[in-house]
C-alpha positions, -999 to 999 in steps of 0.1 A, spaced: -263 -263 -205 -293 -249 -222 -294 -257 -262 -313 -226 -285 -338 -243 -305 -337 -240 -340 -359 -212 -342 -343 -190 -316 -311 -202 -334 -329 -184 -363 -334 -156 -340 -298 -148 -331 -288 -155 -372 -315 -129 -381 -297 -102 -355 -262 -111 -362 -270 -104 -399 -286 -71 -392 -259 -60 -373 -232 -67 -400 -254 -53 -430 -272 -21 -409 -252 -15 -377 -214 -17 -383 -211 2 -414 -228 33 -397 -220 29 -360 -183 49 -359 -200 80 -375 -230 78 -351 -212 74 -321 -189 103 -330 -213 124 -337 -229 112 -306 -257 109 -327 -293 94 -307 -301 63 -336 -336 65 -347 -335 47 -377 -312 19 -360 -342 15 -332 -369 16 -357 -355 -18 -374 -352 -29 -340 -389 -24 -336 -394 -38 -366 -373 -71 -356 -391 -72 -325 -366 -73 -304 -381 -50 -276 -405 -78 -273 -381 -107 -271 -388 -112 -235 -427 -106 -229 -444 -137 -237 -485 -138 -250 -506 -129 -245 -491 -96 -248 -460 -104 -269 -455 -128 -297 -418 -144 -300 -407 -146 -265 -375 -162 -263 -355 -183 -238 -328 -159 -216 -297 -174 -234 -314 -165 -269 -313 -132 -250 -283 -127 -242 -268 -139 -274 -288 -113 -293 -272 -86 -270 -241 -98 -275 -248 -93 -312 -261 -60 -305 -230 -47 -288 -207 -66 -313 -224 -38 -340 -224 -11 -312 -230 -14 -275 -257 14 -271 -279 -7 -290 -282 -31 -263 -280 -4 -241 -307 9 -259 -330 -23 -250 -313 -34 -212 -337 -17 -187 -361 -17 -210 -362 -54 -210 -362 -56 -170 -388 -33 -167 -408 -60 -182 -395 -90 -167 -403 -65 -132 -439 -63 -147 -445 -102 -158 -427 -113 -118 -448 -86 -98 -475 -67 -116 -509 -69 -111 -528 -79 -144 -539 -46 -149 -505 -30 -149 -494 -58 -177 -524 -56 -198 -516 -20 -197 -481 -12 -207 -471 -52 -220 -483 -49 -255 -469 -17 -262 -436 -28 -247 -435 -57 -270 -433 -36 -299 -417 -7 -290 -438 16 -290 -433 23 -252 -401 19 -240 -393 17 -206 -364 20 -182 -353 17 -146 -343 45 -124 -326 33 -93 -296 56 -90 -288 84 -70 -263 112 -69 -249 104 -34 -258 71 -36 -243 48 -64 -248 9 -54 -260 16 -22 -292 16 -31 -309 12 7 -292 48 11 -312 63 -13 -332 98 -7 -360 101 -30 -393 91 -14 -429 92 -27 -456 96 3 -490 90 5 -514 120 -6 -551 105 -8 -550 84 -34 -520 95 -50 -486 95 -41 -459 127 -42 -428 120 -54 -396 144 -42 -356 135 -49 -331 131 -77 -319 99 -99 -285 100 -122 -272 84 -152 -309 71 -161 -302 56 -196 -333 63 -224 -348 86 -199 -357 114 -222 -371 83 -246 -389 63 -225 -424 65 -217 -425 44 -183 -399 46 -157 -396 23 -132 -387 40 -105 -373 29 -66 -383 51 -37 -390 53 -2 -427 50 5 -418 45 43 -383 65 52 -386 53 85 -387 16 79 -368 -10 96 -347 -25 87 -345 2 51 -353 -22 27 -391 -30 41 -397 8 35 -384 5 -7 -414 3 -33 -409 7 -71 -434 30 -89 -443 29 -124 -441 64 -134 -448 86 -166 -433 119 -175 -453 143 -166 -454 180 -147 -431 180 -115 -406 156 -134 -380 170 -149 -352 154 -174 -319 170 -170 -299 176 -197 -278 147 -213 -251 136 -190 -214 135 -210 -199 104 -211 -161 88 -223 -185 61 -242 -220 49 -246 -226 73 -268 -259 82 -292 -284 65 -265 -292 94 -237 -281 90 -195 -298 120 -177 -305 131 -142 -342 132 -134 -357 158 -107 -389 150 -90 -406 179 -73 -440 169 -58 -451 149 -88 -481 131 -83 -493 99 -95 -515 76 -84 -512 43 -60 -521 21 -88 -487 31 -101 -472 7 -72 -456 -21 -90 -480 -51 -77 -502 -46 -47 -482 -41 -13 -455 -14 0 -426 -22 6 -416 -51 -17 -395 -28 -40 -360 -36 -32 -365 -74 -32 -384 -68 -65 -357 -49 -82 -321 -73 -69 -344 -100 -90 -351 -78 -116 -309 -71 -118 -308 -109 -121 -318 -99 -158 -299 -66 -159 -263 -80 -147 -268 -111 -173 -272 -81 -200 -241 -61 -189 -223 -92 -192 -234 -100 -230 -232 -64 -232 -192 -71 -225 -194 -107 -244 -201 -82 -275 -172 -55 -273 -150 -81 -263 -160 -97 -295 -158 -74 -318 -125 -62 -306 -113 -97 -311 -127 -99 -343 -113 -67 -358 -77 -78 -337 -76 -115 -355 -82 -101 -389 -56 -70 -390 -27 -97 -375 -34 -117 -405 -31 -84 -425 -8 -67 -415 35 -79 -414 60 -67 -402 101 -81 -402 87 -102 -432 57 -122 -420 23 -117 -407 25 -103 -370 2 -131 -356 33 -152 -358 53 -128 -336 49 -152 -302 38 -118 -283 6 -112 -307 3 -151 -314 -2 -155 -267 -26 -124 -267 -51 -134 -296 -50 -168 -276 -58 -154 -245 -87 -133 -264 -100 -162 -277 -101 -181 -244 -116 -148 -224 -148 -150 -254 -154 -185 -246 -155 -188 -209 -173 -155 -207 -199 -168 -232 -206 -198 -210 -206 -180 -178 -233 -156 -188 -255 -189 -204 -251 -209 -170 -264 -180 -153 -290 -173 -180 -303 -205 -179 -308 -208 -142 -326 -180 -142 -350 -193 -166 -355 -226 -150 -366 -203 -118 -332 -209 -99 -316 -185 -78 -295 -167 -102 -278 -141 -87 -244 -155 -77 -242 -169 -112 -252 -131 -129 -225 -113 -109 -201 -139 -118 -210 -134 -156 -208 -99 -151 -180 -94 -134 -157 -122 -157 -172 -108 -189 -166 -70 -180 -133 -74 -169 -123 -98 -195 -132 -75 -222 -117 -48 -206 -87 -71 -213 -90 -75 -248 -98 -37 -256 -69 -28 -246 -51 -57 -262 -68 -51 -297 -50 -11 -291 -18 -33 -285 -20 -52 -316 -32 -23 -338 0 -3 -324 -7 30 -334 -38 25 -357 -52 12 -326 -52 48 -309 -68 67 -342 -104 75 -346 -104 56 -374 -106 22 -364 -130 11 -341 -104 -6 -313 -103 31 -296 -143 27 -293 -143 -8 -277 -119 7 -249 -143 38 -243 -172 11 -244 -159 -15 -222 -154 4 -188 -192 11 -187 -198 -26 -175 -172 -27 -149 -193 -1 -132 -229 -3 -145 -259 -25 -134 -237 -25 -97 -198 -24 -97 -174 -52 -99 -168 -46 -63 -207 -50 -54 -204 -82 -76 -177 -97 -60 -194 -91 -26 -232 -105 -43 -206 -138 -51 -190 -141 -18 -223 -135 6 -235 -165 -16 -207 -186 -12 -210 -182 23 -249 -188 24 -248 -219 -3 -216 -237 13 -191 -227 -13 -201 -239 -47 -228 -261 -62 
């Protein structure tokens, strides 16, 4: 099992520390208000973390993919549109340092690192959800430009970003559908309309909208790398990276909803002692605790494979899938313990149980994941 070295160590501690002194203390009266946080994401400029992932020379403090994933679990601990805030923006890049031609990473790399482009992935559809081989939108061949027509949904930081990575159909007629997928690095511009911001139970303050592309034109250099047609195998390794950040997306919430659980049944008593000694409270905070850990280690094995250029994508949706699910669990658990406080505003348990569901379905659904596991199992001969 990877180790972080004392300066990523350093890393996470620096994170953690701005998330209890800057993030918690202001994230229940952002997120009610739905409010988009702009000061929050300048110190995360400021930190660098936009750039933890793009190595020189156009970033300065890359850092392995476990030191990644343990800052997003700190990010969510404070407030999980944080790390929503940085997810596709960091696969974007990984996309960009895997497949794009030097050109395309001299160009948007630098600025990446620091923030001052950020970038997301647009890959869904309205009819199509995980399917993503049934997709619609295509972008064909005009000269030396391509024109882009279809729809995307639920495209988080859209109306913030300043590159989209975007999945269409340069060949519709391709067989079999996956040789005819490209991925297009696109700006906004005229022809692309952002829709309006989507409404959600959770995930609140960072943006999801629908995007509408009506003959917008860019040109071919936009391909990501050189050839059609790679776009769909591009992107399932660039959701390597994105499913090991909806699982410490989960690792987070179901942190802090442990965290805030453990210390009110030490506080608060009831038929004269502390209510962590009632057996029933005493069994769930145990079964919290042991959810944290084996989700934690999950997400590391499959973060650490990845880094060491494994094939990582059983491994992710197994991170995913455990951690989502488990801190589904303990959500609704820290409601149980908080009885009736649990289910007020004013606490925020109610806000980890609107969080969690998000990554049960995002970044491809539990039920994708558990089909991504199994087709491996199959192809590997059961487990390593």
């Amino acid at each position: 099992m990877s180790v972080l070295s004392t300066e990523e160590q350093a890393v996470v501690a620096t994170v953690r520390e701005f998330v209890d002194r800057e993030v918690r203390p202001v994230a229940r009266e952002l997120e009610h208000a739905n409010a988009y946080p702009e000061k929050l994401i300048e110190q995360m400029k400021q930190l660098g973390i936009f750039g933890l992932a793009i190595p020189p020379p156009w970033g300065e403090a890359p850092v392995s993919m476990p030191c990644y994933a343990l800052v997003t679990a700190e990010l969510a601990r404070g407030w999980m549109s944080l790390a929503g805030a940085m997810g596709g923006h960091t696969v974007v890049a990984k996309l960009l340092l895997a497949f794009g031609t030097a050109q395309q990473k001299d160009h948007w790399l630098p600025r990446m690192a620091t923030g001052e482009v950020r970038a997301t992935m647009a890959l869904t559809e309205p009819g199509g959800g995980s399917d993503l081989q049934a997709m619609t939108t295509t972008a064909r061949r005009d000269g030396d430009h391509y024109r882009i027509n279809g729809a995307k949904t639920w495209i988080t930081n859209a109306r913030r970003s300043g590159l989209l990575a975007v999945l269409c159909k340069t060949d519709p007629a391709a067989t079999p559908k996956h040789r005819g997928i490209s991925i297009l690095l696109v700006q906004p511009g005229p022809g692309l309309t952002i829709s309006k911001d989507l409404p959600k139970l959770g995930y609140k303050g960072v943006e999801s909208c629908e995007l509408i592309f009506d003959d917008y034109r860019i040109p071919t250099s936009a391909l990501l790398g050189v050839t059609e047609g790679h776009g769909f195998t591009q992107m399932m390794k660039g959701l390597e990276t994105g499913r090991i950040q909806v699982a410490a997306r989960a690792l987070g919430v179901g942190q802090a909803a442990f965290e805030d659980a453990l210390r009110y049944a030490q506080q608060r008593e009831s038929f004269g002692k502390p209510i962590w000694q009632h057996q029933s409270i005493s069994n769930y905070l145990a079964d919290m605790a042991t959810g944290i850990a084996a989700a934690r280690q999950l997400i590391l094995h499959a973060a650490h494979r990845q880094d060491t250029g494994q094939r990582a994508d059983m491994e992710a949706g197994m991170a995913k899938l455990f951690a989502s699910e488990t801190a589904m669990t303990i959500a609704l658990n820290a409601i149980r313990i908080h009885g009736g406080y649990g289910y007020s505003t004013e606490f925020d348990v109610e806000r980890y149980f609107r969080d969690a569901p998000l990554m049960i379905v995002g970044e491809g659904t539990n039920e994708i994941q558990r089909n991504v596991i199994t087709s491996q199992l199959i192809k590997r001969g059961g487990l390593d």
